[in-house]
ChimeraX commands (.cxc) that place a marker at each C-alpha (Angstrom):
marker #1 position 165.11,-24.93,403.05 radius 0.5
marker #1 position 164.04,-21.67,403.09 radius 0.5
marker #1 position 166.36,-20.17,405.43 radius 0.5
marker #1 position 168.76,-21.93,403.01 radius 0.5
marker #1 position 167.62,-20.60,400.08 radius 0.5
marker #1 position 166.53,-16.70,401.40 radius 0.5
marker #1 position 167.92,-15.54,404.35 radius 0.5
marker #1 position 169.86,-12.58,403.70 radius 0.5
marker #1 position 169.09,-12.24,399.94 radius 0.5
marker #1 position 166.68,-9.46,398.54 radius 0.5
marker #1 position 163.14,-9.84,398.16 radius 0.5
marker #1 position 161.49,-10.98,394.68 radius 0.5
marker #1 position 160.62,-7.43,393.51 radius 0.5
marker #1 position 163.89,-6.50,394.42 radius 0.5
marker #1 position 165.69,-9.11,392.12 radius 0.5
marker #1 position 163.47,-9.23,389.12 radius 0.5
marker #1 position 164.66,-5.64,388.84 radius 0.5
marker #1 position 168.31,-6.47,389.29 radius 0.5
marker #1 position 167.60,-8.99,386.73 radius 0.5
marker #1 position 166.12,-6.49,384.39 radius 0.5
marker #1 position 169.62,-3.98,385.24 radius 0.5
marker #1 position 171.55,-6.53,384.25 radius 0.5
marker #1 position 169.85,-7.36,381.09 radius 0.5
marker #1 position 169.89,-3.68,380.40 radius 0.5
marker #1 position 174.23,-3.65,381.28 radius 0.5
marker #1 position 174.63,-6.37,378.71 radius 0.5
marker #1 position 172.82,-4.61,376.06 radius 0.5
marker #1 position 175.08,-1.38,376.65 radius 0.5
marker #1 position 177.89,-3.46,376.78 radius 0.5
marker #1 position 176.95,-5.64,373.58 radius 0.5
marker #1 position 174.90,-3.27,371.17 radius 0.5
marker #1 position 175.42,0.26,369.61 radius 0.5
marker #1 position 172.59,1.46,371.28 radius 0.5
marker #1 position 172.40,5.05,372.74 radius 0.5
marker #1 position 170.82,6.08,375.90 radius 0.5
marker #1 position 168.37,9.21,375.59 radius 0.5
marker #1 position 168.11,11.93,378.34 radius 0.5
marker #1 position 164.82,12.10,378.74 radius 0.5
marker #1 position 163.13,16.33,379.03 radius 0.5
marker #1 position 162.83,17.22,382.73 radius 0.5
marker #1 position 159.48,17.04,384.12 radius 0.5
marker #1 position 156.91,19.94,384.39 radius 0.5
marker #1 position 153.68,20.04,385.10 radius 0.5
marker #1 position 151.25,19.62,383.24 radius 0.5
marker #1 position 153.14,17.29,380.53 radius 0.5
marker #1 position 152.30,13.17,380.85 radius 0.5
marker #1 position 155.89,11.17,381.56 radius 0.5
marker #1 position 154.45,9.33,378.09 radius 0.5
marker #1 position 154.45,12.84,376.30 radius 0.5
marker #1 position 158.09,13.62,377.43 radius 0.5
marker #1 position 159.17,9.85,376.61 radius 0.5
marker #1 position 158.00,10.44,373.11 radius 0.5
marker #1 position 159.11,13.77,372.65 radius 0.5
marker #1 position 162.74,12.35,373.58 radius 0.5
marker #1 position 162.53,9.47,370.82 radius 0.5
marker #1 position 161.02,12.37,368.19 radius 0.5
marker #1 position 163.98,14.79,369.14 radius 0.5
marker #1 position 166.62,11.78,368.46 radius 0.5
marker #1 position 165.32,10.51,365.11 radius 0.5
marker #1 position 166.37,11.86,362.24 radius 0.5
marker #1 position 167.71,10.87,358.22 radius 0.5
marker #1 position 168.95,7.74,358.16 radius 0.5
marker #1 position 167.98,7.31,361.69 radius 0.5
marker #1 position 164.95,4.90,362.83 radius 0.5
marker #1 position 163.82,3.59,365.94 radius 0.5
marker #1 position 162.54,0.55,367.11 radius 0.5
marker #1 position 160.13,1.79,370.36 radius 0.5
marker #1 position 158.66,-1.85,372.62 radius 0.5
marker #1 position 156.81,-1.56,374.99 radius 0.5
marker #1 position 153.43,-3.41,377.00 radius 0.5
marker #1 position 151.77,0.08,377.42 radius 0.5
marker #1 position 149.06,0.14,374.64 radius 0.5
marker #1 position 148.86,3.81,375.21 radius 0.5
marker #1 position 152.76,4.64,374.55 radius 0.5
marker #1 position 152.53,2.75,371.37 radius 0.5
marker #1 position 149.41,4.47,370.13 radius 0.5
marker #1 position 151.14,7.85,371.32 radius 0.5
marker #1 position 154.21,6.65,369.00 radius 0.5
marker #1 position 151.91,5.70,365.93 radius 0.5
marker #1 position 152.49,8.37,363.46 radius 0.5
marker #1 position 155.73,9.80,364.57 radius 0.5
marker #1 position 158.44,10.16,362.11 radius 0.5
marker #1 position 161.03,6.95,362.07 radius 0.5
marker #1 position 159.87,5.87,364.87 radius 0.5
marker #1 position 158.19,1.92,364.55 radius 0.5
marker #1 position 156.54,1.21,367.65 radius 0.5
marker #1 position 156.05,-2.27,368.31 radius 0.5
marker #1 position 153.02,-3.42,371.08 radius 0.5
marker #1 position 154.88,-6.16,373.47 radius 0.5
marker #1 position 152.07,-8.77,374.64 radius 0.5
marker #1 position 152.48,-11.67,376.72 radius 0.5
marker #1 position 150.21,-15.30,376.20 radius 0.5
marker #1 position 148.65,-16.66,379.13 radius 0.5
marker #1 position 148.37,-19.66,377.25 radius 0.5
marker #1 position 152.19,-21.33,377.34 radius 0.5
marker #1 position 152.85,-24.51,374.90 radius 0.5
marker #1 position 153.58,-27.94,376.01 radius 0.5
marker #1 position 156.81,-28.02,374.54 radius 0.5
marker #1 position 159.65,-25.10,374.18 radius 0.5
marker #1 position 162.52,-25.35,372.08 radius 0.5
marker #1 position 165.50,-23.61,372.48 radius 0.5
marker #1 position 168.94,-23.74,372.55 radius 0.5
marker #1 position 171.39,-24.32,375.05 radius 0.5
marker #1 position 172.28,-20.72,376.28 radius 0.5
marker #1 position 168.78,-19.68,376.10 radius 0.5
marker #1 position 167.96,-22.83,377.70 radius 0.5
marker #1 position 170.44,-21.86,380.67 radius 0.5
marker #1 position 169.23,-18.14,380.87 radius 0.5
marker #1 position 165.25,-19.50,380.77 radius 0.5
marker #1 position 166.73,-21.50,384.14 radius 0.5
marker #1 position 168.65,-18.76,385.89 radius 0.5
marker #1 position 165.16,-16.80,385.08 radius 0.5
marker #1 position 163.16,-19.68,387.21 radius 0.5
marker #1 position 165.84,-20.30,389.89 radius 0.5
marker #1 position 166.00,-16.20,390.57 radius 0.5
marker #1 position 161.80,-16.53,390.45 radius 0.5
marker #1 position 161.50,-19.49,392.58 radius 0.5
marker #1 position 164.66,-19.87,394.21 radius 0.5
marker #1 position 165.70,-23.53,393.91 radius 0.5
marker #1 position 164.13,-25.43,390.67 radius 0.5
marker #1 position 164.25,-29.70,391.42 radius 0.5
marker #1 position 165.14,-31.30,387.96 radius 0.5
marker #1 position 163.99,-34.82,387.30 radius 0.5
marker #1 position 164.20,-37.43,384.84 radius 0.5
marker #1 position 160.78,-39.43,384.64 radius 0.5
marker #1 position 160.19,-39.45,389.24 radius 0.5
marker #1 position 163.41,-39.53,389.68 radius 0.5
marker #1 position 164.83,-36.25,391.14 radius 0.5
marker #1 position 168.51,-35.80,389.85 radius 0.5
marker #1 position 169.33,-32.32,390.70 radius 0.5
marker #1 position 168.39,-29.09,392.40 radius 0.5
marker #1 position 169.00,-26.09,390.98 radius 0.5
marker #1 position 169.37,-22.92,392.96 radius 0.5
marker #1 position 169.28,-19.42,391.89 radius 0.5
marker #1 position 169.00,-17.82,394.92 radius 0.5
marker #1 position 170.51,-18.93,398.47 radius 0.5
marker #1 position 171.83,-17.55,401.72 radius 0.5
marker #1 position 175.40,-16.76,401.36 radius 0.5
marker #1 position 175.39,-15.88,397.62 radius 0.5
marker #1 position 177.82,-12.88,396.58 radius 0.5
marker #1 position 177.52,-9.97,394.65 radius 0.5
marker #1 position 180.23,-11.77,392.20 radius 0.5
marker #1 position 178.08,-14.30,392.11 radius 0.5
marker #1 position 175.35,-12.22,391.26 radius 0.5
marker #1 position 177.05,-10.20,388.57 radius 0.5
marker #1 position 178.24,-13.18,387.44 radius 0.5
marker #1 position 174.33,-14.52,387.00 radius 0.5
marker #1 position 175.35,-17.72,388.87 radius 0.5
marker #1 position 173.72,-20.64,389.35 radius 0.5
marker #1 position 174.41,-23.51,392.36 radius 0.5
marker #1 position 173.69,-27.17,391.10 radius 0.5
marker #1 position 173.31,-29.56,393.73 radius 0.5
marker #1 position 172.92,-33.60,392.29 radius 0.5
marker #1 position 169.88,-35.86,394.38 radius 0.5
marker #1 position 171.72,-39.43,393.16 radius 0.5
marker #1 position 169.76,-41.75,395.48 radius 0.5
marker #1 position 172.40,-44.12,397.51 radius 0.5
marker #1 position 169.89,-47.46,396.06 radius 0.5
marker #1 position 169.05,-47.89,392.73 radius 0.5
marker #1 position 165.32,-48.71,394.70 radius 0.5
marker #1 position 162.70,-48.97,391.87 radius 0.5
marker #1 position 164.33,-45.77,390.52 radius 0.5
marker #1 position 164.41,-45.37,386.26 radius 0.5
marker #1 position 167.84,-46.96,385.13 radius 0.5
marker #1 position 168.32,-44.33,382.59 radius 0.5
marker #1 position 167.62,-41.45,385.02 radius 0.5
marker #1 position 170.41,-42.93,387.10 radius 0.5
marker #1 position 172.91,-42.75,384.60 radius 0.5
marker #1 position 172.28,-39.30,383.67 radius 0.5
marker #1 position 172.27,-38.64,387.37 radius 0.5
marker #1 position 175.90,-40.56,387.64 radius 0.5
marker #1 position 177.11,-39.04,384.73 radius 0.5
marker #1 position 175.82,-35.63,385.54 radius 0.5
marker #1 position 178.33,-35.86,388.42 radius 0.5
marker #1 position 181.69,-37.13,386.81 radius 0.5
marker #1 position 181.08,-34.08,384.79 radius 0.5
marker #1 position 181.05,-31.89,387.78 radius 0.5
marker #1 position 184.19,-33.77,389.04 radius 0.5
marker #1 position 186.18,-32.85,385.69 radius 0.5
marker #1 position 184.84,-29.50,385.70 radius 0.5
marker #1 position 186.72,-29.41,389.85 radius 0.5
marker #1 position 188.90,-30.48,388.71 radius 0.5
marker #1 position 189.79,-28.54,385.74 radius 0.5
marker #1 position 189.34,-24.98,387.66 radius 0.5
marker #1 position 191.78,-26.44,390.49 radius 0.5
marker #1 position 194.11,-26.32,387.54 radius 0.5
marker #1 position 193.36,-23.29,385.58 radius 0.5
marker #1 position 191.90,-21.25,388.33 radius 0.5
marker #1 position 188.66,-20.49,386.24 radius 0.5
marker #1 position 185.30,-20.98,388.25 radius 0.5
marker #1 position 183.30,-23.81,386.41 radius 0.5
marker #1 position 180.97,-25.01,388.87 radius 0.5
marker #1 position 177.65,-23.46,389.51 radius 0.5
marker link #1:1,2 radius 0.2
marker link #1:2,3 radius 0.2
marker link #1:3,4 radius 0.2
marker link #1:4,5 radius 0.2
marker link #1:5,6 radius 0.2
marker link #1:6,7 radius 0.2
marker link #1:7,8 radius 0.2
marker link #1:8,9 radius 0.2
marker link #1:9,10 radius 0.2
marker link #1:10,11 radius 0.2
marker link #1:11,12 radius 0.2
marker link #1:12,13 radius 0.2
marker link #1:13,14 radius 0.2
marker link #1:14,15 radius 0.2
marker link #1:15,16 radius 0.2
marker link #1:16,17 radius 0.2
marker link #1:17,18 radius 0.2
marker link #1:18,19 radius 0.2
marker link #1:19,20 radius 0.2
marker link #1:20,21 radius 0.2
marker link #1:21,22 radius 0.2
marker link #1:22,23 radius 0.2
marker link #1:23,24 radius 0.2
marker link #1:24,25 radius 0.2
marker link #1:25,26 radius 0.2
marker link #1:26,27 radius 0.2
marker link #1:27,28 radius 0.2
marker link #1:28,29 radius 0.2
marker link #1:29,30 radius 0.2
marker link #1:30,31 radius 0.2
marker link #1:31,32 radius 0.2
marker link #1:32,33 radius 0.2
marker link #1:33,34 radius 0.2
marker link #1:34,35 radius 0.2
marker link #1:35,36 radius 0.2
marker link #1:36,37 radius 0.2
marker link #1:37,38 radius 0.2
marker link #1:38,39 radius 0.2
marker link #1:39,40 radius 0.2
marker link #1:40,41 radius 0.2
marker link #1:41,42 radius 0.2
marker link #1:42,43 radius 0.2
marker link #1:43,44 radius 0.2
marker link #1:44,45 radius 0.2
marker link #1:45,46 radius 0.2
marker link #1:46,47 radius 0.2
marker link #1:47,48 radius 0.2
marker link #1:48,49 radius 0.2
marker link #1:49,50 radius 0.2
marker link #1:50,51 radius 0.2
marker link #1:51,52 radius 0.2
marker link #1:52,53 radius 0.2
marker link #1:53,54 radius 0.2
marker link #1:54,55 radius 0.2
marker link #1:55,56 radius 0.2
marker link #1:56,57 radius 0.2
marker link #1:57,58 radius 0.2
marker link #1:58,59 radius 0.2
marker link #1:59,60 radius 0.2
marker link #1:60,61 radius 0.2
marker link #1:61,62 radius 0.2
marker link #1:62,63 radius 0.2
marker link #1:63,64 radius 0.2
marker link #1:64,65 radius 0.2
marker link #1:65,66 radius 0.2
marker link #1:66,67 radius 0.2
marker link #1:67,68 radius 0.2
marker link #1:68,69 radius 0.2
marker link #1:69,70 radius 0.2
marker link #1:70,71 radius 0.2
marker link #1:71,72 radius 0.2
marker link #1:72,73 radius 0.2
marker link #1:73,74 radius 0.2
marker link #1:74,75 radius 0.2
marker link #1:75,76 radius 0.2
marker link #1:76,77 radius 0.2
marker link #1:77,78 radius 0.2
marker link #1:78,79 radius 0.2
marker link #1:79,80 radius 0.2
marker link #1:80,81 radius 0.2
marker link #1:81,82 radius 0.2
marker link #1:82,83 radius 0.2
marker link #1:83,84 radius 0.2
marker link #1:84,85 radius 0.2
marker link #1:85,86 radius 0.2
marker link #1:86,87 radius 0.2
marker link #1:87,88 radius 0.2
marker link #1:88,89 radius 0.2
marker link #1:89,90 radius 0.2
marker link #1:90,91 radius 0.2
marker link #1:91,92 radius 0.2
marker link #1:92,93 radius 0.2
marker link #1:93,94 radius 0.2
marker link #1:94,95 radius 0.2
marker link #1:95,96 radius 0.2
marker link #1:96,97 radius 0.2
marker link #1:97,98 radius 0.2
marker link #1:98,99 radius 0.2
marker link #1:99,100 radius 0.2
marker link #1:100,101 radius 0.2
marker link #1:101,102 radius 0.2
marker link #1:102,103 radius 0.2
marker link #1:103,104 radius 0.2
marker link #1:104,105 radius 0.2
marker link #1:105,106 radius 0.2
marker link #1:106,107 radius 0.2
marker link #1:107,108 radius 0.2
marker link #1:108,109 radius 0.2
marker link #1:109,110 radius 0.2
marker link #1:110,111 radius 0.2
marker link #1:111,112 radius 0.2
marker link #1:112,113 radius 0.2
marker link #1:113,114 radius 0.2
marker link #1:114,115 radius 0.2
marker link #1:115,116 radius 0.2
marker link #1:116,117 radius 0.2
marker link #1:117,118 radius 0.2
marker link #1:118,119 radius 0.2
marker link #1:119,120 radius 0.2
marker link #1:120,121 radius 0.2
marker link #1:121,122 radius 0.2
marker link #1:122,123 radius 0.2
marker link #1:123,124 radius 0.2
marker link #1:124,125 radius 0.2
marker link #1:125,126 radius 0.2
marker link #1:126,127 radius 0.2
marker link #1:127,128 radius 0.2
marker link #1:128,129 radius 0.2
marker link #1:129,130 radius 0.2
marker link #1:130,131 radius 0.2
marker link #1:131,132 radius 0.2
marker link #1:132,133 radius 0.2
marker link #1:133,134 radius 0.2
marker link #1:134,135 radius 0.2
marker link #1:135,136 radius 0.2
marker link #1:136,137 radius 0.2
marker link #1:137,138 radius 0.2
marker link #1:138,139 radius 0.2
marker link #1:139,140 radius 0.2
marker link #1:140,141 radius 0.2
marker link #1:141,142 radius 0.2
marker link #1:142,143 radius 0.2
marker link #1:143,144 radius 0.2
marker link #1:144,145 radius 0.2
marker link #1:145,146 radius 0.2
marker link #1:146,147 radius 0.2
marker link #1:147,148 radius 0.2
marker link #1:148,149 radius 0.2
marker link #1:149,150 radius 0.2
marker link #1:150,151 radius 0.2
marker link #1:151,152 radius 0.2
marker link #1:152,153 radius 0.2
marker link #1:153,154 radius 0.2
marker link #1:154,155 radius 0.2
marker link #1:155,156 radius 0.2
marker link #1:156,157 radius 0.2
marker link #1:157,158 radius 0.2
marker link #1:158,159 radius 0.2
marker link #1:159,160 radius 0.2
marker link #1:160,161 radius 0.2
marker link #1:161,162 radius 0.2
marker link #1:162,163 radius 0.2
marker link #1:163,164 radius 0.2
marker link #1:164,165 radius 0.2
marker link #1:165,166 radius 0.2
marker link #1:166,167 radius 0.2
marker link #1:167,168 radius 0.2
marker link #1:168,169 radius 0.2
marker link #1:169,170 radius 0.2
marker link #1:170,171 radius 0.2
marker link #1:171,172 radius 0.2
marker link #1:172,173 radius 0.2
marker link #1:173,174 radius 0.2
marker link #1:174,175 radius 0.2
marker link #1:175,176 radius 0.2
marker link #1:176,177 radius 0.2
marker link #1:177,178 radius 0.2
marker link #1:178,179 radius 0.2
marker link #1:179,180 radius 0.2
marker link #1:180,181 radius 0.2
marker link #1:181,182 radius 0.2
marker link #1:182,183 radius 0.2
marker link #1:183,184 radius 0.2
marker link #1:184,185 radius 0.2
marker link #1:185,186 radius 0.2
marker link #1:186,187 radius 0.2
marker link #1:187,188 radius 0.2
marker link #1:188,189 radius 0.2
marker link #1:189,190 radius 0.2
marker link #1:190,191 radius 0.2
marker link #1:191,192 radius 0.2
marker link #1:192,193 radius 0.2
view
């Protein structure tokens, strides 16, 4: 499987920060923001100092700015500063038992998992129903750009002492796949994952 799954594909380092380009590309591509130049460097002057001095140079009437970030220094830094509203990112290490979301962010939380892990195995009480890859061997930059997932459905050939309702959502899982085949055949578009 793991040949499969990461032969030939970049490392995990290497994709989280693809993942965090391409998060970046659809912002550009979906907001007003603006990107700032940032000062050139010289010595002597922190890389914090410079970012700040670029978000201080770039407010101005009727112009505010939202600064995240994780670094409590950078936000302390931005306390004070005219228009700016800096905003302290922090991160639980205590996750709930139940998320709720819905279904894009559901589908983005799994591309998320299947670029961190590389395949994700879904199942319906212990009954494994599908496999969801976000990484494997022979996957394309398209692919990539596109943020593509592969789906691959585990429907056990004997029913066995397997969950009845987990096998329906396993059978009907794949005549969906079979319209969706069917439907790019005819309109070209690419459907399956």
């Amino acid at each position: 499987m793991f040949r499969a799954l990461f032969s030939n594909q970049n490392r995990l380092d290497d994709r989280l920060r693809y993942l965090g380009f391409q998060e970046y590309n659809r912002l550009r591509e979906e907001t007003g923001c603006i990107e700032l130049e940032c000062p050139p460097y010289s010595p002597g002057i922190s890389a914090d100092r410079l970012i700040r001095d670029a978000y201080s140079d770039f407010v101005g009437a009727g112009r505010k700015v939202v600064f995240l970030s994780r670094d409590q220094e950078s936000v302390r830094l931005m306390t004070g500063e005219d228009n700016v509203i800096p905003l302290a990112l922090s991160q639980s290490e205590d996750l709930p038992d139940a998320l709720e979301m819905v279904w894009d962010q559901f589908l983005v939380w799994l591309y998320i998992l299947g670029l961190l892990y590389g395949r994700i195995i879904l199942t319906v009480g212990n009954l494994p129903v599908a496999a969801l890859d976000g990484v494997w061997s022979r996957k394309k930059v398209q692919e990539w750009e596109k943020a593509m997932l592969r789906l691959e459905l585990l429907i056990p050939a004997t029913k066995g002492s397997a969950d009845p309702e987990a096998l329906y959502l396993a059978r009907a899982l794949q005549t969906h796949l079979q319209v969706l085949t069917a439907l790019e055949q005819i309109t070209g578009d690419h459907f399956i994952m």
